[in-house]
MDAnalysis code that builds the backbone (N, CA, C; Angstrom):
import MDAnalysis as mda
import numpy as np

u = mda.Universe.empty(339, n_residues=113, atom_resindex=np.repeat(np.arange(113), 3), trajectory=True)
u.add_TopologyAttr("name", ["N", "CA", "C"] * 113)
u.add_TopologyAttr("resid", np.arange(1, 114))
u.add_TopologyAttr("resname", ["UNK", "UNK", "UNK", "UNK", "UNK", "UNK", "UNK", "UNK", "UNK", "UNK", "UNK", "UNK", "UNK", "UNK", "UNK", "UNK", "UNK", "UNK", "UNK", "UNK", "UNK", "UNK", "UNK", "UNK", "UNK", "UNK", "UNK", "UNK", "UNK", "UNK", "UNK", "UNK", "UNK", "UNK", "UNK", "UNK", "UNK", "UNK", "UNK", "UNK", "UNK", "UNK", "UNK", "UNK", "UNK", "UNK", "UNK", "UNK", "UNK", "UNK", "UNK", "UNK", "UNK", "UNK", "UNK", "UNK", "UNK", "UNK", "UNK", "UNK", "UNK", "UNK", "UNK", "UNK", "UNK", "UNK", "UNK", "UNK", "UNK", "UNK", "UNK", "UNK", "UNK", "UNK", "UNK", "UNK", "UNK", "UNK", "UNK", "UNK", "UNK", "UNK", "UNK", "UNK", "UNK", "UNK", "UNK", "UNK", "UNK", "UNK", "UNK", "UNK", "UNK", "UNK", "UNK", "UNK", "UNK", "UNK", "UNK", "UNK", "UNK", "UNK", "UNK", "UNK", "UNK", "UNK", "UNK", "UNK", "UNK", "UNK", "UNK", "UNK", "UNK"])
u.atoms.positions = np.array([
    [-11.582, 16.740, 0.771],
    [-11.012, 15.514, 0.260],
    [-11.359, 14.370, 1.215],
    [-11.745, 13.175, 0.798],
    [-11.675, 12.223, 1.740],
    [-11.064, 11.387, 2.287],
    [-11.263, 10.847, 3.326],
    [-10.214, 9.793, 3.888],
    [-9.733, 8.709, 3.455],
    [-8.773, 8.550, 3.082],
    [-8.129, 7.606, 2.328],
    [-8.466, 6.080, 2.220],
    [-8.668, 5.878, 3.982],
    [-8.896, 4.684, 4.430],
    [-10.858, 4.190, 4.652],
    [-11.355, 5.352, 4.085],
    [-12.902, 5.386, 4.023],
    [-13.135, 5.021, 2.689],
    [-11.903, 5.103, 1.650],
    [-12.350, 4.916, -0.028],
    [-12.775, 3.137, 0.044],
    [-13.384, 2.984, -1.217],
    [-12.708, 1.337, -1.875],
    [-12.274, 1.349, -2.556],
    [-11.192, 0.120, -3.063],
    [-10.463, 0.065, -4.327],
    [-11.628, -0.030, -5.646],
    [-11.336, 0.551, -7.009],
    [-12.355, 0.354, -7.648],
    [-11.023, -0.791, -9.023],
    [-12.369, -0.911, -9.512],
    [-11.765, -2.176, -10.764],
    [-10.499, -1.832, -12.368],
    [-9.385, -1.814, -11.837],
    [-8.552, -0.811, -12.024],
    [-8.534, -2.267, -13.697],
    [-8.354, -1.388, -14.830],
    [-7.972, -1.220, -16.099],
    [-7.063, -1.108, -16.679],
    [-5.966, -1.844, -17.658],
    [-5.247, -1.260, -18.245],
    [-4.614, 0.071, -18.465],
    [-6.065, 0.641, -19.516],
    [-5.793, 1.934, -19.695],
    [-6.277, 3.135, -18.140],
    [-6.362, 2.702, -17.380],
    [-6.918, 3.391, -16.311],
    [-5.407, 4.466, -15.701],
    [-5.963, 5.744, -15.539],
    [-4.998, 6.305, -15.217],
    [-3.783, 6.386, -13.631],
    [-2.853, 6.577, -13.781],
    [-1.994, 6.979, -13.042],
    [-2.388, 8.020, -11.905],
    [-1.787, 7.997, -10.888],
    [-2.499, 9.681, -10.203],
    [-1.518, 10.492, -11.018],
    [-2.003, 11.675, -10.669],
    [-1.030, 12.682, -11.388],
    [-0.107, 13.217, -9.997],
    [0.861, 14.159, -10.897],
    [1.526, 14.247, -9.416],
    [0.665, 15.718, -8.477],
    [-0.052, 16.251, -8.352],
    [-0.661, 17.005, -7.830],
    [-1.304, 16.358, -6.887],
    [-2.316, 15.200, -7.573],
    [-3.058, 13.906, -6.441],
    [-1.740, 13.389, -5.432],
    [-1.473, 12.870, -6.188],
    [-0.336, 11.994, -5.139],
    [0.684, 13.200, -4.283],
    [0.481, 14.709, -4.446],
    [1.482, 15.271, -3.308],
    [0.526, 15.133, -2.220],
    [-1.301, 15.548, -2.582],
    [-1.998, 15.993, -1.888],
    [-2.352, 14.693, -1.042],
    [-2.312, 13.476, -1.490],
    [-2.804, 12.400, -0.941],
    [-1.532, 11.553, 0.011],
    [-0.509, 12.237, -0.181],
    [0.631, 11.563, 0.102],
    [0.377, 12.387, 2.055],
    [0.199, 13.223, 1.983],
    [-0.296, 14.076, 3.578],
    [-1.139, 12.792, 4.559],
    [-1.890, 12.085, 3.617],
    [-2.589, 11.453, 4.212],
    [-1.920, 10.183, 4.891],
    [-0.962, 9.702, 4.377],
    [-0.320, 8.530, 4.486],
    [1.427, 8.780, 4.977],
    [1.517, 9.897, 5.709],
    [3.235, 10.369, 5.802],
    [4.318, 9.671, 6.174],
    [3.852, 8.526, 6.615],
    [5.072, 7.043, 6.917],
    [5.743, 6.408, 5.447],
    [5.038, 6.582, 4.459],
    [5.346, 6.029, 3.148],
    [5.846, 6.989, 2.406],
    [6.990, 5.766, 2.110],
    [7.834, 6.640, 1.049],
    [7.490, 6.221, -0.659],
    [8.005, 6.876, -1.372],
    [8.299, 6.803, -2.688],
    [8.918, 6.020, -3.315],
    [8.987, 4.763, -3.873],
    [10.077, 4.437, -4.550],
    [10.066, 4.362, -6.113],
    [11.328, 4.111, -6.702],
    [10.869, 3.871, -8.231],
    [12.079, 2.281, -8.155],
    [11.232, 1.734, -8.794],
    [11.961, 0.172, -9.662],
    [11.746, 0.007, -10.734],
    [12.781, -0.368, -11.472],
    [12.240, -0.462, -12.870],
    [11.195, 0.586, -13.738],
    [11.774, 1.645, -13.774],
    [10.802, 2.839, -13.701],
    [9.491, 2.746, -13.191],
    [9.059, 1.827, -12.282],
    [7.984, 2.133, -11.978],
    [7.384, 2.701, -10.659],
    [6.516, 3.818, -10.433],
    [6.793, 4.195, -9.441],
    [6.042, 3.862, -8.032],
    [6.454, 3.444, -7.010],
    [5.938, 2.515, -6.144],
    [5.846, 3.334, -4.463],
    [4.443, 2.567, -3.841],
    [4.531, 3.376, -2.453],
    [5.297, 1.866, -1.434],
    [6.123, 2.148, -0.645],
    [6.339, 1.122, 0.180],
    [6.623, 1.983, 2.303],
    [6.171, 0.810, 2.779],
    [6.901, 0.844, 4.153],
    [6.893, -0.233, 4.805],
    [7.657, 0.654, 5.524],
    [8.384, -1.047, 6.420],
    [8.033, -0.597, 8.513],
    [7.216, -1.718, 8.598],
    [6.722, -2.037, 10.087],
    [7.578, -2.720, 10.671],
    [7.828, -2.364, 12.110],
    [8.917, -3.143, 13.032],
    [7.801, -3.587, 14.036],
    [8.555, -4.858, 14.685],
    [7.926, -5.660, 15.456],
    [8.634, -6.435, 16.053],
    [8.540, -7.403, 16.865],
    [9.307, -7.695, 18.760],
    [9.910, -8.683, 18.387],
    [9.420, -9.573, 17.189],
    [9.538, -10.498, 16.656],
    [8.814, -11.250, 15.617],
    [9.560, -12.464, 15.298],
    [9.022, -12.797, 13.663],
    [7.169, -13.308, 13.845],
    [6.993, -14.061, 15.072],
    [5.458, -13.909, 15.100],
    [4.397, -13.113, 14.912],
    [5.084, -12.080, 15.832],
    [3.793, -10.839, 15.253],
    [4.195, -10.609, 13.635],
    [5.203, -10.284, 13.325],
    [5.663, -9.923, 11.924],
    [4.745, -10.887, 11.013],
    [4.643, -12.120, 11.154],
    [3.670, -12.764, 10.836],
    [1.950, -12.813, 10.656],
    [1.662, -12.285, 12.085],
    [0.355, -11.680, 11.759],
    [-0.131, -10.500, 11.339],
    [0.909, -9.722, 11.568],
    [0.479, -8.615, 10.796],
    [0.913, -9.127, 9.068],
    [1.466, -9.125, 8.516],
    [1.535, -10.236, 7.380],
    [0.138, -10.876, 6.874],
    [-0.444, -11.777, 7.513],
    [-1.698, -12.286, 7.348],
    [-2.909, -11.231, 7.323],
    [-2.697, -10.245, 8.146],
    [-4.012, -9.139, 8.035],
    [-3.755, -8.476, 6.558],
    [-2.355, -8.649, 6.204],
    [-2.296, -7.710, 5.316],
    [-2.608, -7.704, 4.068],
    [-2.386, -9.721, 4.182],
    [-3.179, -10.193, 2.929],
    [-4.465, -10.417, 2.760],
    [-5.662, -10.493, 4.065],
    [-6.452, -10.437, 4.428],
    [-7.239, -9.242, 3.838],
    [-6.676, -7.765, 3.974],
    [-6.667, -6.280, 3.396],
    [-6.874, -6.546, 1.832],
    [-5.663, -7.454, 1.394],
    [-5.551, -7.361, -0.313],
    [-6.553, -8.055, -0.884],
    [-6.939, -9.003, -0.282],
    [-8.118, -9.852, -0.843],
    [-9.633, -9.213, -0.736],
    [-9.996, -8.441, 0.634],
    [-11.056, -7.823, 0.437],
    [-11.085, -6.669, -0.383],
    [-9.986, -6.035, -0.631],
    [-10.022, -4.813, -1.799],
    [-9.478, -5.536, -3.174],
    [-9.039, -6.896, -3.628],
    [-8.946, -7.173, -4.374],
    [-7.463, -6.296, -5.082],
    [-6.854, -6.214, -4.033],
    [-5.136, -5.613, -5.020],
    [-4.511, -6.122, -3.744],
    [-3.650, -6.141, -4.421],
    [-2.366, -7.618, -4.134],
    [-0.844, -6.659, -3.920],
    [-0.198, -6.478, -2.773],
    [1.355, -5.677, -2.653],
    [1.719, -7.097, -2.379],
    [3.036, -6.381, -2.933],
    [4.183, -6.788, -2.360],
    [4.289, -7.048, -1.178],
    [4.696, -8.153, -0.431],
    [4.826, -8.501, 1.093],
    [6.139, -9.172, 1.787],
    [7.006, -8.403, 2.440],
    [8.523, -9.280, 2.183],
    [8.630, -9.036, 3.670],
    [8.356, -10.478, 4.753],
    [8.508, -10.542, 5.638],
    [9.572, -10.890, 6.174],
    [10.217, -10.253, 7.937],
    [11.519, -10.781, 8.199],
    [11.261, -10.706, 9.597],
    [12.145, -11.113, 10.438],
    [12.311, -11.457, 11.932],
    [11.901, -9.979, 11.931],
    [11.242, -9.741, 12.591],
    [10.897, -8.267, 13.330],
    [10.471, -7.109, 12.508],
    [10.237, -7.367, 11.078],
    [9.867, -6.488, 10.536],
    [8.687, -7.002, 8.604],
    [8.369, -5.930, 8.402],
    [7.088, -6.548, 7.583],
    [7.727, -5.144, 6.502],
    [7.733, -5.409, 5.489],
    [8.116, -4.204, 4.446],
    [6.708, -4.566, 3.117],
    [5.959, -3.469, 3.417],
    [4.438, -3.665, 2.047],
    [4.986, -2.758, 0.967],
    [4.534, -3.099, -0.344],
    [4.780, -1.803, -1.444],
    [3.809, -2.638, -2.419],
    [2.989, -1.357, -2.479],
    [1.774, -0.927, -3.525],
    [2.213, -0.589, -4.441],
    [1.561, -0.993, -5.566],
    [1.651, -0.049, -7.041],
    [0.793, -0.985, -7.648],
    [0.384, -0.627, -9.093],
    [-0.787, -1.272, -9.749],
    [0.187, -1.975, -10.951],
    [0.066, -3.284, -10.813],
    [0.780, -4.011, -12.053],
    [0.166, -3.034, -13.049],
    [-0.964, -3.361, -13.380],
    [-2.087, -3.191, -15.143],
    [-1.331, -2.067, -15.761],
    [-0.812, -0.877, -15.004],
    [-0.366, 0.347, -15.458],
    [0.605, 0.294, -14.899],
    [1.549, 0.303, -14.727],
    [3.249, -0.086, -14.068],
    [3.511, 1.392, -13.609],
    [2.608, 1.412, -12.608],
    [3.178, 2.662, -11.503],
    [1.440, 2.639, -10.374],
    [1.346, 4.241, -10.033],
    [0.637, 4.326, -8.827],
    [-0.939, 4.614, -8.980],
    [-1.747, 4.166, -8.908],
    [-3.590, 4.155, -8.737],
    [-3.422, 4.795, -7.512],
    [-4.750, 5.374, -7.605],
    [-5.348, 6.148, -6.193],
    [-5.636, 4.514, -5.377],
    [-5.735, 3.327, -5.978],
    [-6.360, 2.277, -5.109],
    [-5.015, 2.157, -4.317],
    [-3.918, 2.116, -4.796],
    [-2.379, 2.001, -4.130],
    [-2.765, 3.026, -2.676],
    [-3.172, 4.395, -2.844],
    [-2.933, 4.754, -1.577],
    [-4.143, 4.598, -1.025],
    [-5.610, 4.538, -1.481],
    [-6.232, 3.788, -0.543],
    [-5.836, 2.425, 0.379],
    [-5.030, 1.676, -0.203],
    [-4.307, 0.553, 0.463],
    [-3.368, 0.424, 1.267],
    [-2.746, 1.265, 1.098],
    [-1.573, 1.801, 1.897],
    [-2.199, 2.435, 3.322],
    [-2.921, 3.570, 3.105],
    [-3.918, 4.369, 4.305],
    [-4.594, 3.229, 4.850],
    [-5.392, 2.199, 5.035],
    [-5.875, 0.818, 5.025],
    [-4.460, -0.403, 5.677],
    [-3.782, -0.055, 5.008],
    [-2.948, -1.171, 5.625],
    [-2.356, -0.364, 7.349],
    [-2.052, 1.186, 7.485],
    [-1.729, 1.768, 8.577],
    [-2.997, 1.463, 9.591],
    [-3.998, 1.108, 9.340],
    [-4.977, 0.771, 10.337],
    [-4.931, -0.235, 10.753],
    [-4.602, -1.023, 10.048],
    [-3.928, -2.655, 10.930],
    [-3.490, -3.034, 12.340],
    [-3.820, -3.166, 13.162],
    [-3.470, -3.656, 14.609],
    [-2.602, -3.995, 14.387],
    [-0.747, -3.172, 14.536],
    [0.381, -4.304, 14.012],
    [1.215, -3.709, 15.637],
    [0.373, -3.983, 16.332],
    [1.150, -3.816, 18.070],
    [1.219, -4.889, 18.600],
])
């Protein structure tokens, strides 16, 4: 299997599928800081980064949108004094793409020290 953070996002579709849950147990190994969530039935990867203060929280913030723009998918980004909370999921299909955890694996490489 490959490295998560070696994939690219590809040009995700409407009808484009969901992972199944077999992908997402096996791919979830890859990424073990992120949890699961569901909102609005939809089912979503999120985590939350701590930091010394709201500056760095800030730049790591900026890399992160930096990340979304070169792969072209867009999280959630809800910044606070000392901490950065990301959550992936694919609007088009209202739950999780393999591009979600390529992004996620990708966003843990981030210099957020």
């Amino acid at each position: 299997m490959d490295k998560l953070e070696t994939l690219r996002c590809e040009a995700c579709q409407a009808r484009a599928p969901l992972v199944t849950p077999d992908e997402l147990k096996a791919l979830m190994l890859q990424i073990p800081e992120w949890k699961l969530k569901t909102r609005d039935n939809i089912m979503q990867l999120e985590r939350v980064y701590r930091f010394n203060d709201f500056v760095e929280a800030m730049v790591f913030t900026q890399k992160v949108g930096e990340l979304a723009e070169i792969e072209d998918h867009h999280p959630a980004i809800l910044t606070e004094w000392g901490k950065v909370t990301v959550t992936w999921w694919t609007h088009k299909i209202k739950g999780l793409h393999r591009n979600d955890l390529i992004c996620a694996a990708k966003t843990d490489l981030l210099n957020h020290k």
